[in-house]
C-alpha positions in Angstrom: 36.8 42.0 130.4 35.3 39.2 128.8 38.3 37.5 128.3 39.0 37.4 132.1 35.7 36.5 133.2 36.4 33.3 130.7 39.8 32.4 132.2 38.1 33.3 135.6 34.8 30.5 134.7 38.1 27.9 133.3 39.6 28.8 137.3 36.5 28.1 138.9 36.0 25.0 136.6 39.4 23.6 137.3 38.8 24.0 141.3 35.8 22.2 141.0 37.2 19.4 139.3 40.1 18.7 141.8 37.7 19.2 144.9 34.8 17.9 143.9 32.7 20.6 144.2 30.8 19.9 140.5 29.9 16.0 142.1 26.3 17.5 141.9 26.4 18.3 138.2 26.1 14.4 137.9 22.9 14.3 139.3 19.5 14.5 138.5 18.6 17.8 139.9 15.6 16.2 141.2 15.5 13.0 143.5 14.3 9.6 143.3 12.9 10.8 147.2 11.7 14.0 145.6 9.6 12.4 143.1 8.3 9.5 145.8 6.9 12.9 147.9 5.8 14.5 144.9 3.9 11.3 144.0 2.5 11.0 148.1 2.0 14.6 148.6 -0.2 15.0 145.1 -2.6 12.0 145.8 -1.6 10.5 142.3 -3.4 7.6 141.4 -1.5 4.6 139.9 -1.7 5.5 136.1 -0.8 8.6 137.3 2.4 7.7 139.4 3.5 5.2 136.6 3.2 8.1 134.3 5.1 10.4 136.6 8.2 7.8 136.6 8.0 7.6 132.8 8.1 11.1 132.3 11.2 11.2 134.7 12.9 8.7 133.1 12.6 9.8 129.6 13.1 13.4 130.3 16.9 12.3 131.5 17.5 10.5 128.8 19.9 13.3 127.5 21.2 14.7 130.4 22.3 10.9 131.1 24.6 10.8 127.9 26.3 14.2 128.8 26.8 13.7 132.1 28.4 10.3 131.7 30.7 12.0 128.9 31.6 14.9 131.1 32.1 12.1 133.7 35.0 10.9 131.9 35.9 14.0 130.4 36.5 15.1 134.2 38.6 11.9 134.8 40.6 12.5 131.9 41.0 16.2 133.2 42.3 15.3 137.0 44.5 13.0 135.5 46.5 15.9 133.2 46.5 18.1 136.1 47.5 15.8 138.2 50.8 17.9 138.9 50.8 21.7 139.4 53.0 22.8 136.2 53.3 26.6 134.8 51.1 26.4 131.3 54.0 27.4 129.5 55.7 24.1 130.4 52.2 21.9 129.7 51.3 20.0 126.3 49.0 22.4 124.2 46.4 19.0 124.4 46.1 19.9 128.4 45.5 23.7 127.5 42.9 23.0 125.3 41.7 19.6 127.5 41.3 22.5 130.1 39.1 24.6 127.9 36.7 21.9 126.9 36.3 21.2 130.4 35.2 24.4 131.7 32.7 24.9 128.0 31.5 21.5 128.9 30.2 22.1 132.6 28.4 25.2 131.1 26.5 23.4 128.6 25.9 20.4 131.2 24.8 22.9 133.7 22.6 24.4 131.1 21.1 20.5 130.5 20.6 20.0 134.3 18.6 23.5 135.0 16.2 22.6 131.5 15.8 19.5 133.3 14.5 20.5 136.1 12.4 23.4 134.6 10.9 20.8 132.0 10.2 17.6 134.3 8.5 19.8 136.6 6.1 21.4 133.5 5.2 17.8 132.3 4.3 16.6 135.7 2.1 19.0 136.1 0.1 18.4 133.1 -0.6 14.7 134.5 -2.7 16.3 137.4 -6.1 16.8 138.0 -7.7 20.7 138.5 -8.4 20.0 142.1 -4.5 18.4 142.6 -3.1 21.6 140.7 -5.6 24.2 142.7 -5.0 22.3 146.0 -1.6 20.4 146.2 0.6 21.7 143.4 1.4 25.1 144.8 3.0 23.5 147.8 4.8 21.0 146.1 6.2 23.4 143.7 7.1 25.7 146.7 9.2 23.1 148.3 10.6 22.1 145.0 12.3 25.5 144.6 13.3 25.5 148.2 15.2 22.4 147.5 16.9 23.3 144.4 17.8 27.0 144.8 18.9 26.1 148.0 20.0 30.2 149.0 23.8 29.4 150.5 24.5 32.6 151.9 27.4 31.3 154.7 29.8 32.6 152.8 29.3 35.9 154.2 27.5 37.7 157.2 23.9 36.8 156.0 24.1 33.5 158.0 20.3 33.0 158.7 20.1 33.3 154.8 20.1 29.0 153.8 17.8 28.1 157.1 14.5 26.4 156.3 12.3 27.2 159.3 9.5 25.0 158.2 12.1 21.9 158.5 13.5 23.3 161.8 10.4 23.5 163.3 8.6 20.4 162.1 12.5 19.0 164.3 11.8 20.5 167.4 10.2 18.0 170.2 6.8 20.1 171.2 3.7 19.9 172.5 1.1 19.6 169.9 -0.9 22.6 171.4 2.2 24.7 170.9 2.7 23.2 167.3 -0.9 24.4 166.4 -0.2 28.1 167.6 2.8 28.3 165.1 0.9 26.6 162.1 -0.4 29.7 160.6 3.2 31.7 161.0 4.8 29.1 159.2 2.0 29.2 156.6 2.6 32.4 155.9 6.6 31.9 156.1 6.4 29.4 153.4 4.5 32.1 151.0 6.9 34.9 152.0 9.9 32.7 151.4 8.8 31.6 148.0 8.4 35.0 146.6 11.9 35.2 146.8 12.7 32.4 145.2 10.4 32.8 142.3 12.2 36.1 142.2 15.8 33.7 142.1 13.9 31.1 139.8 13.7 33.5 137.1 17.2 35.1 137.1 18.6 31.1 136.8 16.4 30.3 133.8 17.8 33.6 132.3 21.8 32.8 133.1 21.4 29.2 133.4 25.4 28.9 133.1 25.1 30.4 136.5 28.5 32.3 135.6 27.2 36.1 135.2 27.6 38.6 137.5 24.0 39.1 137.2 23.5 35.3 138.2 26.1 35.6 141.4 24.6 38.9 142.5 20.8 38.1 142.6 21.9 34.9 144.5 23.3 36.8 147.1 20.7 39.5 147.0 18.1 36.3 147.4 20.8 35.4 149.9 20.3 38.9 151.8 16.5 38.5 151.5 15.6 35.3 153.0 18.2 36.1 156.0 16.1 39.2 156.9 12.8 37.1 156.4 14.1 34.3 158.4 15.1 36.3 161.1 11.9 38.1 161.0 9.6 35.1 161.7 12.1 33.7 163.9 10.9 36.4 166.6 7.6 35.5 165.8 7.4 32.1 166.1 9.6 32.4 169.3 6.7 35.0 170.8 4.2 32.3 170.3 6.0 29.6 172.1 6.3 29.2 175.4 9.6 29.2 177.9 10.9 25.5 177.1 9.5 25.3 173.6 11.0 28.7 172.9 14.5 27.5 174.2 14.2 24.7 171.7 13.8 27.0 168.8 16.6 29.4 169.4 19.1 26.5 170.2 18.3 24.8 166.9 18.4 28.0 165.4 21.9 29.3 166.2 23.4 25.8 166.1 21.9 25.8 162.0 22.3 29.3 161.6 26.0 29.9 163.0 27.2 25.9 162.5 30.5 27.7 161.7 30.6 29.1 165.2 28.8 26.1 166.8 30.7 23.5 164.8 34.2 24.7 166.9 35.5 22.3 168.6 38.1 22.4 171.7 39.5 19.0 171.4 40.9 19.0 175.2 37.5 19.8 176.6 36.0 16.7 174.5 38.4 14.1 176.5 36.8 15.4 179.8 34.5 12.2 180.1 37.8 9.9 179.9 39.7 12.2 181.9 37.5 11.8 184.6 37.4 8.4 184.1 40.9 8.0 185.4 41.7 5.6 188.1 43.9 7.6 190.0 42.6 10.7 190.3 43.0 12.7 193.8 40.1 14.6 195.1 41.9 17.7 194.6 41.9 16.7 191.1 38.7 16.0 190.6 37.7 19.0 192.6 39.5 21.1 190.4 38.6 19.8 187.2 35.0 20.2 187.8 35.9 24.0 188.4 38.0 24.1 185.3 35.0 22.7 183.4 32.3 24.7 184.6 34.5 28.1 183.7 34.8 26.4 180.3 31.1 26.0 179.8 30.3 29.5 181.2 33.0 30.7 178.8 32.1 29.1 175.8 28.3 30.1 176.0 29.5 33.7 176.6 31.8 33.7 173.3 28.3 32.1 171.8 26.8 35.1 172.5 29.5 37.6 171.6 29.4 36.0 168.1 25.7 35.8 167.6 26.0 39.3 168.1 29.2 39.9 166.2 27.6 38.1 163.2 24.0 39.8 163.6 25.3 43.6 163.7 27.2 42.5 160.7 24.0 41.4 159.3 22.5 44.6 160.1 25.0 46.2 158.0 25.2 44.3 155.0 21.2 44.2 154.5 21.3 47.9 153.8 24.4 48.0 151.9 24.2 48.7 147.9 24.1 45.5 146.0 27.8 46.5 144.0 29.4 47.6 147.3 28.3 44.0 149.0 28.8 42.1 145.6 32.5 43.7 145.4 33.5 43.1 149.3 32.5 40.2 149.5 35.5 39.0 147.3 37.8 40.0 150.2 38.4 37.1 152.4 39.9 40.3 155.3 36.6 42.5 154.9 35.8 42.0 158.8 32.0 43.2 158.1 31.3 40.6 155.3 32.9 37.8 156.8 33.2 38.3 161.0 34.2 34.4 161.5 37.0 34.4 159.7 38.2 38.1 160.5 37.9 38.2 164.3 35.4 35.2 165.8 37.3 31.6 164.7 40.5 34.0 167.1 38.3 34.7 169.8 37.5 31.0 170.4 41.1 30.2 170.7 42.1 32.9 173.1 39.4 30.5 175.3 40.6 26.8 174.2 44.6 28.0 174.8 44.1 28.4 178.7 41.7 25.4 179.0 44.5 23.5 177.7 47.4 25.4 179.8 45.3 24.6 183.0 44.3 21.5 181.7 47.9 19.8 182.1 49.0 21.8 185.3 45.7 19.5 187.0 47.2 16.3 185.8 50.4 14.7 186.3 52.8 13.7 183.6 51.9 10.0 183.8 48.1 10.8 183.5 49.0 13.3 180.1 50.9 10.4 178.8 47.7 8.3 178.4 45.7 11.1 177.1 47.9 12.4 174.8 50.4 9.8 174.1 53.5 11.0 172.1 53.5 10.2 168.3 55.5 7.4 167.3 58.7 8.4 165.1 59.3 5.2 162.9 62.9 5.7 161.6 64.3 4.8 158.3 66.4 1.6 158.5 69.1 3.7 156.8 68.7 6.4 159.6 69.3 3.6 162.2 72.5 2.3 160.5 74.2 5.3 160.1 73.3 6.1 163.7 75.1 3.0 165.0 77.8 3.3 162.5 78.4 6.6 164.4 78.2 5.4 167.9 81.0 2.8 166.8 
């Protein structure tokens, strides 16, 4: 078992080498930007901020070094894998090239999390007792927000990696409506961070990040913050009023469901140049505008069938045992874990085929032609002199 988990870890390694998905490994886990709000947000005086940017600079001092060798270490890496060849048929150098990649993004990832957990002790030993009673707690609050990040998308939890202190400081509303929603998202923020606190301590504990233990608190943190998110959701939209309200939920489920919100029917995106068109008939016109308000009512009716496809499916996996979620979740057709990909991403295109359909029966051929001009085939100079050769 062992053994596969470790050829599973050198997998997951190699992915993230080719796809960039280990680009953040090369970073500081915490900002320049971060430390500029830690520096405005705790009132720091200017030995104290000049301190602060010593104490950031040193304490990367190390994690500089590796991350510049692993930095070449992973260019050396792409390079030998360059080509997809059966290991049988590789040099033995590759195989164990391979190997020292994957042991050396554990041990940087190890570096990085220290970092963080270390720079954020020593700052906190430059503050004063009233900045540590009075504007440490919320700085470390955010902190943790920031670098746990929960990503839950993956599966049905999608409200799981929403901030609603960011989405609400977003919204455009009154101040008077602002003020009513203050304490709620005073409280939010404590609520949240209990969860993460709870995360914080499973990381420092597998900082690898490779366990099983690591990968199912994440998405148990995951699980968590959806439920709490969606809690205070509904009560920060029954303090609002009618138009403010409407502001919240549409920022909501477009952050919430981006995947179902992020679709895109490319034909109904050219309606602004299609109506544009010189020559269009008032029957045309008359009937594109009826084309297009079908497709709006449409598309904000398969809005809410997903919403609702992707909040039963919520429902379920909040009370489903932590293996039974944890062991699901690795099938990419379990409809209940992931509804978008099983069921929601088809629904949209059972709406965008007709569009289209309809779409070109409005408009003549010439008028298609300038929309969607055919691709130009550039033939082989060869190809065109054997063609001749046979016309001859």
């Amino acid at each position: 078992m062992k053994r596969l988990r470790f050829i599973l870890s050198i997998a997951v390694a190699s992915l993230a080498a080719r796809t960039g998905f280990a680009q953040t490994i090369f970073h500081h886990p915490i900002s320049p930007t971060e430390v500029a709000g830690f520096k405005e947000k705790l009132h720091l005086d200017e030995a104290q901020a000049e301190s602060m940017d010593l104490l950031y600079e040193s304490n990367a001092a190390n994690f500089k070094v590796e991350s510049a060798a692993f930095r070449e270490l992973r260019a050396r890496f792409n390079k030998a894998f360059e080509k997809d060849i059966p290991d049988e048929d590789r040099d033995p150098a590759d195989i164990q090239l391979r190997i020292d990649f994957g042991n050396t993004l554990e041990k940087l990832r190890v570096t990085r999390t220290e970092l963080a957990r270390t720079t954020m002790r020593d700052f906190e030993l430059l503050l004063t007792e009233k900045q540590k009673e009075e504007y440490w707690p919320g700085v470390l609050r955010d902190h943790r927000r920031r670098l746990l990040g929960l990503t839950d998308t993956r599966g049905a939890a999608c409200w799981g990696n929403m901030n609603l202190v960011k989405l609400t400081e977003s919204l455009e509303i009154d101040p008077q409506d602002r003020a009513a929603i203050t304490p709620i998202m005073e409280q939010y923020a404590l609520d949240m961070d209990k969860i993460l606190q709870n995360f914080e301590s499973v990381l420092w504990k597998y900082p690898t990040q490779r366990s099983d233990e690591y990968r199912k608190a994440s998405l148990n943190a995951g699980r968590q913050a959806d439920a709490l998110n969606r809690k205070y959701c509904r009560f920060i939209e029954n303090a609002l009023p009618p138009v403010a309200r409407g502001k919240l939920l549409d920022a909501a489920y477009s952050e919430a469901y981006f995947q179902i919100y992020g679709l895109v029917n490319e034909d109904a995106a050219l309606m602004p140049r299609i109506m544009e068109l010189p020559d269009l008939t008032v029957e045309q016109i008359k009937a594109l505008t009826v084309l297009n308000t079908k497709w709006n009512s449409d598309l904000q009716d398969f809005y809410r069938r997903s919403r609702e496809t992707q909040d039963r499916a919520s429902q379920v996996t909040q009370i489903m045992p932590e293996d039974e979620y944890f062991e699901r979740l690795q099938d990419p057709s379990d409809a209940v874990i992931r509804p978008f990909e099983n069921g929601i991403s088809e629904s949209f295109t059972a709406i965008v085929k007709p569009y289209g359909e309809n779409l070109r029966k409005i408009l003549t051929p010439a008028q298609q032609e300038i929309l969607w001009p055919p691709p130009k085939v550039e033939l082989d100079p060869k190809t065109i002199e054997t063609a001749k050769q046979r016309q001859r």
